[in-house]
N, C-alpha and C positions, 0 to 999 in steps of 0.2 A: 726210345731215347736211352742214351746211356745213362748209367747212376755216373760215370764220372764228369759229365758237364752239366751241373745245373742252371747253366745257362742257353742250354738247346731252348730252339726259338719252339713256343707252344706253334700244337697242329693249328694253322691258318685258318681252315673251314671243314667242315662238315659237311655232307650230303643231308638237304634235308627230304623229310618222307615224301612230300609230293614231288620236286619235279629236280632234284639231284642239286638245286642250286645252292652255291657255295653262302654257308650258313656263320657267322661269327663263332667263336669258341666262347666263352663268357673267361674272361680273365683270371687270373689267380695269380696271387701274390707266393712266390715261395719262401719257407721259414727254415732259417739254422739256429739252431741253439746251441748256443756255445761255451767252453766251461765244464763239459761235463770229467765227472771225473769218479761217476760210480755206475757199478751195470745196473742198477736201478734205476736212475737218472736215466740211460742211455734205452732203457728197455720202456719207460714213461715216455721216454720223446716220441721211440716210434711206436707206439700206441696210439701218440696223438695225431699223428701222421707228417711229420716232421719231414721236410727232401732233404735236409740235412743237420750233421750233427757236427761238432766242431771240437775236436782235441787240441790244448796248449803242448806245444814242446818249448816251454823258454822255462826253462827251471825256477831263474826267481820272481813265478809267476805263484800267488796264490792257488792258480787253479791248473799247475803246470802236471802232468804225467810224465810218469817214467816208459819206457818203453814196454817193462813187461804189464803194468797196468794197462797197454794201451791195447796189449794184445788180449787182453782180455774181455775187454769192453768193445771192439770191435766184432766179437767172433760173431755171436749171432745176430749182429744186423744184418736185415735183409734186405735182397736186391730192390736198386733205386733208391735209395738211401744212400746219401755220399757222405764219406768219411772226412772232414776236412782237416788237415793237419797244420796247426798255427806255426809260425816259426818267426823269431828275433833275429835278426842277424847272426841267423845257423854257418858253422863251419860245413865245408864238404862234407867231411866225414860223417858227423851229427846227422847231417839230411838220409845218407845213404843206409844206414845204421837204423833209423826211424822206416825207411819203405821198404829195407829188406824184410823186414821181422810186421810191420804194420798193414793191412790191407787199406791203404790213404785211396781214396778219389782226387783227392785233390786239395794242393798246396796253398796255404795263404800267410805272405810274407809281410810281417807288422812292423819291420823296421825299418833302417836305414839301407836296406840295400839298391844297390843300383839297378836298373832295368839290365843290365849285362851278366852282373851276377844272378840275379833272379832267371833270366834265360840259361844260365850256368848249370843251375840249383836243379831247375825245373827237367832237364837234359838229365842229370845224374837220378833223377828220380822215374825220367818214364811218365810223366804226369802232368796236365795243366794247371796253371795256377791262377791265383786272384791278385791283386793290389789293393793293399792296405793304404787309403787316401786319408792323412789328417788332415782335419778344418780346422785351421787355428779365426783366432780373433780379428785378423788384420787378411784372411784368406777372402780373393780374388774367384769367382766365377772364371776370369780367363788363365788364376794358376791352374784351377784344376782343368780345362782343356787343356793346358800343355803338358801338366802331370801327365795324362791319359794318355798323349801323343807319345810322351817320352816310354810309356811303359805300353806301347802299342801289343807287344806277345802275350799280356795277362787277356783271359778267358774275359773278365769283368773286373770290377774296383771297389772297392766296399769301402765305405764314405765314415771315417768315425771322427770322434773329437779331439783335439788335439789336448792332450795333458801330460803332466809330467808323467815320465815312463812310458809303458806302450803297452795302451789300451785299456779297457776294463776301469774306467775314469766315472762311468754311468752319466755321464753329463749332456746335455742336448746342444747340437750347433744349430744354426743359420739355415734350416734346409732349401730355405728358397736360392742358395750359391748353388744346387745341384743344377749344372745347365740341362735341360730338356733332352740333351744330345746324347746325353750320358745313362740318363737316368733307365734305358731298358738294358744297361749296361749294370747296373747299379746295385749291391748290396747294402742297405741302410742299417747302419750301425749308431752309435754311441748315442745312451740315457733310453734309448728305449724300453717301456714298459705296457703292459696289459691296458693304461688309464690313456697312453698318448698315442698307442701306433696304428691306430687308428686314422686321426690326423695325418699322421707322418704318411701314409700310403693313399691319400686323398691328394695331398698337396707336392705330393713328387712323384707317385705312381713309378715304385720304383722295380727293376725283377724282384727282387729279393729282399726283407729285413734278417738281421740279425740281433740279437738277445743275450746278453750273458746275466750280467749284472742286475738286468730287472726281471728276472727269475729265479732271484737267491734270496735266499733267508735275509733280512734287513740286518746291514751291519756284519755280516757272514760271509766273505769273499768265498766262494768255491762252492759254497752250499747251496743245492736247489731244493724250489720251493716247488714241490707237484703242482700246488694249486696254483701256482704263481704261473708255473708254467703253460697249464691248463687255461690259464686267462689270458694269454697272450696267445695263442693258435685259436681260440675261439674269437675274440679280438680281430686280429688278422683275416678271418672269414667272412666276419661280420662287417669287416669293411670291403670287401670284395662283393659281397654282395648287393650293400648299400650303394 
């Protein structure tokens, strides 16, 4: 599998010892933590065994990087680890600037752009990307099927809350709007933490959660918390198992 689609579909079956027959894979939920913004942090994720790690490029972002930080924190992750690079309604330039110099897996667009520009973006970079879906308060199970239709080129869609600004709100939406259809499509995003994602991967069995906010210091936008961290990948297992 490539590290740059963490959306490649798990191996279907196994050969089992006795007689070759095709055997289930036991499922596994994949985990990005997002936010990081020191090589400690970044060197803690993959310890924990993290398929992805997730860099902000939107400057007035508490937990936003500059490029040469980013180059830094990216060096020594290793393969199958994907790099995810966040971006706000990035100019050209910006995007090209960030993948010449960044070793990114893969793009994920948190604002307002169109599925035309995002196919734009995604072109200028050489790379697949995600779709940032907010769930607002008055949000339709059939917006987000046509959201999805509209934005048919993203790889998947990672599902977060809708709040003022964009993103990193820590807040929980509705998860039962995730249609079923979606949901192997699906990175779970916004208010999750170590105490709920548990739940949250029971009742939407999604590919993917993602993390920022509830693995940082309380009250500490950008600061992560080892332990915080730590409890949300073991979290995450434990529900995969259960």
């Amino acid at each position: 599998m490539s590290s740059t689609d963490i959306f490649a579909t798990d191996n279907a079956a196994a050969a089992s010892a006795a007689g070759g027959e095709p055997q289930a894979v036991p499922r596994r939920t994949r985990v990005k933590l997002c936010g990081l913004s020191k090589a400690a942090d970044v060197s803690h994720a993959v310890d924990l065994g993290a398929d992805a790690i997730g860099l902000v490029f939107y400057p007035p972002s508490p937990r936003a990087v500059s490029v040469a930080q980013a180059v830094e924190l990216v060096r020594d992750v290793p393969p199958f680890v994907s790099v995810v690079g966040l971006f706000v309604n990035p100019t050209p330039d910006w995007v090209r600037e960030v993948v010449t110099n960044v070793g990114l897996s893969l793009l994920q667009f948190h604002g307002d752009e169109t599925a035309d520009q995002c196919e734009s973006l995604a072109r200028i970079a050489g790379l697949p990307w995600l779709r940032a879906l907010r769930v607002a308060s008055d949000t339709q199970s059939a917006d987000l099927v046509k959201s999805a239709l509209n934005y048919s080129g993203a790889n998947g869609f990672l599902f977060d809350t809708h709040v003022e600004g964009y993103g990193g709100g820590g807040k929980v939406f509705d998860w039962s709007l995730i249609p079923a259809e979606l949901a192997r499509r699906a990175v779970l995003s916004g208010g999750l933490n170590a105490q709920n994602v548990s739940d949250a991967i029971h009742r939407v069995r999604p590919y993917a959660v993602d993390v920022s906010s509830g693995i940082e210091v309380p009250g500490a936008k950008g600061v992560k918390d080892h332990a915080r961290m730590a409890a949300f990948v073991r979290a995450v297992r434990a529900a995969d198992a259960g």
